[in-house]
N, C-alpha and C positions, 0 to 999 in steps of 0.2 A: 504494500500500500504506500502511497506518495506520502513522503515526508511534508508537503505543502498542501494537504487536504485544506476544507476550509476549516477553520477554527469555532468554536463560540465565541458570542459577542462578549467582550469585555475580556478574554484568553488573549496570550501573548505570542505564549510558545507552548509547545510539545515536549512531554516526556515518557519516555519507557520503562514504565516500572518492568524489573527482569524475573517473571512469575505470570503464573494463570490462575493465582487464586484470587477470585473477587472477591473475599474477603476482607484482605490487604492492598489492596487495590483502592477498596472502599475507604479503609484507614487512613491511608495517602491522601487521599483527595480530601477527604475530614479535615487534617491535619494540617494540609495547606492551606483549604479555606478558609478556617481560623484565625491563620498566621495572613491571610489578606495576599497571598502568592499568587495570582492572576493567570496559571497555568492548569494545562491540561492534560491528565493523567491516562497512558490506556496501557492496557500487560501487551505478556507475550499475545496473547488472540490476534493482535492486530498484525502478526509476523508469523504466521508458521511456518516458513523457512527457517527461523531462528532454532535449532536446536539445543538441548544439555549442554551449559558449558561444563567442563569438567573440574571439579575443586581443588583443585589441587597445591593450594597453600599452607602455608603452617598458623595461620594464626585466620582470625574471624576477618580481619581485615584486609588479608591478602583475598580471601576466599571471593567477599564483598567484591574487591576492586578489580580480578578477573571474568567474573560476572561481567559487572557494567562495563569494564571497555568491550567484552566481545558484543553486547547488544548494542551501543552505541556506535561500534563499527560497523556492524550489520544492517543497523536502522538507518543509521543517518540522521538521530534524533541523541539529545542527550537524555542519558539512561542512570537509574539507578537500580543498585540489586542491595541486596543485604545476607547477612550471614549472622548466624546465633547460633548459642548451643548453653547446655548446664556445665556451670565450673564449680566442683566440689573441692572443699580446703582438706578435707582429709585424703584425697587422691591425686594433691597436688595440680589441684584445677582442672581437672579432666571428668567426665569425658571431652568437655572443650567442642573443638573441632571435628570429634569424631562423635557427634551427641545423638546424631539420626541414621548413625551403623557403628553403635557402641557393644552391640552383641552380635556383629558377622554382615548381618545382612541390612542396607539401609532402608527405613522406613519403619523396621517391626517395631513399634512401640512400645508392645506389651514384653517383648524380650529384654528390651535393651533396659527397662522400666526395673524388668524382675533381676537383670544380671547387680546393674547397678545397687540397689535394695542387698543383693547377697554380698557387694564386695563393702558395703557398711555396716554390714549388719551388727559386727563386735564393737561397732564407734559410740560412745554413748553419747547421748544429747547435746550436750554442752560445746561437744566440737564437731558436729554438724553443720557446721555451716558451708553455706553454696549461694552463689548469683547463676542470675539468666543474664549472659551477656550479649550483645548485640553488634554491630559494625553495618556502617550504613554507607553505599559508598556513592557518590555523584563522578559518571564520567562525560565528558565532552566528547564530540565526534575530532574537537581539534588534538586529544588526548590530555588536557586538562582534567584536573580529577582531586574529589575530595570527599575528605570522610568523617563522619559522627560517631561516636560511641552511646550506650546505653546499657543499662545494668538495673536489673533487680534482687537485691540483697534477701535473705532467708535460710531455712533450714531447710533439709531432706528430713522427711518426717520415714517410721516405720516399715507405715503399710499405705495402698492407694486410697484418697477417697476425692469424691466428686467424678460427675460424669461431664462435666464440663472441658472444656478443653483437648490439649492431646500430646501427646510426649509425656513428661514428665511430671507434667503439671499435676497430676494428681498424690504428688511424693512431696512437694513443694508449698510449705507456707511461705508468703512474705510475711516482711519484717512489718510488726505496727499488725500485723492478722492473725485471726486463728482458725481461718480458713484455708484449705489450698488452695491455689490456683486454679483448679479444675471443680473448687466448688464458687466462685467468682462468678457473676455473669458476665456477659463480653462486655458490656459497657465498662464492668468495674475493672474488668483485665487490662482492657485497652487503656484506660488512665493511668495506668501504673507499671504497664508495661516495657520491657527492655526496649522491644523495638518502636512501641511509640515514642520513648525516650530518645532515642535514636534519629529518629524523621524528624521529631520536633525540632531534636538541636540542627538539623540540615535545613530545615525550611529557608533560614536569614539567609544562610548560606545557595541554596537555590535561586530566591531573590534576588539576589548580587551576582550570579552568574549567568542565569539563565534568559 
């Protein structure tokens, strides 16, 4: 699809968010609106030649900023992707980068959910703690590029509850809760969220470059 479609009225410019979940998607476009960012948000849908870019960084930020430049070389649009995962203190920050194929295979939830669970299991409370970190990265089609971080503080609790959410989240209280994350509704998730935390801090940043 043309990088110069027409726009909506009051839009400036075009961006790539690097995903096809309209959930996120929806979040972005919130986020900017707020923030008064006069841009116009569409995913991967609007590219199906864009395929998987491969992850293959060592930190959230590399991950993030390989992402967006392959979609914004590919679109012709500047793009942004993101990258997150759980960093526990008793496993020296990990799973990290490897949070969504931390038991073998990526995406099982419930494995990597129960593996995790087992390799704390003798930790007692007190030093359980973990963040959800995030890296949010803005790339230009000129290869200009920049990046936000976001974090949500908390504990790995025992066992899962709530049916909310997905990953981890149901192992996960934040800090200031006594709720997991997966017992949260999305409204109260997204307000407190890494990765909203994350977009927010890029909005000004969007702003000024876009």
């Amino acid at each position: 699809m043309s990088a110069e479609r027409a726009r909506p009225e009051g839009v400036t410019s075009r961006l790539v968010l690097a995903t096809r979940n309209t959930g996120k998607i929806a979040e972005l476009r919130q986020i900017l609106a707020d923030a008064s960012v006069p841009v116009e948000i569409v995913g991967l849908e609007e590219f199906p030649e864009i395929g998987d870019v491969a992850e293959t960084g060592l930190t959230f930020a590399e991950n993030a900023l390989l992402k967006a430049h392959a979609v914004a070389r590919q679109s012709g649009l500047p793009a942004i992707a993101d990258d997150s995962g759980l960093c526990v203190d008793a496993l020296n920050g990990m799973p990290g980068i490897f949070s969504a194929r931390w038991a073998g295979k990526h995406g099982d939830d419930r494995a990597n959910l129960e593996l995790l669970l087992a390799q704390v299991s003798d930790v007692p409370g007190e030093h359980r703690g973990a963040h959800f970190a995030c890296a949010a990265a803005l790339a230009l089609p000129s290869g200009e590029e920049r990046v936000a971080d976001g974090a949500l503080h908390g504990v790995v609790i025992d066992a899962p509850r709530g049916a909310n959410g997905f990953g981890y989240d149901p192992i996960f209280v934040p800090e200031g809760e006594s709720r997991t994350t997966a017992e949260l509704s999305a409204e109260e998730k997204n307000a407190i969220s890494h990765r909203g935390r994350a977009f927010r801090a890029l909005a000004p940043i969007i702003a000024e470059l876009v």
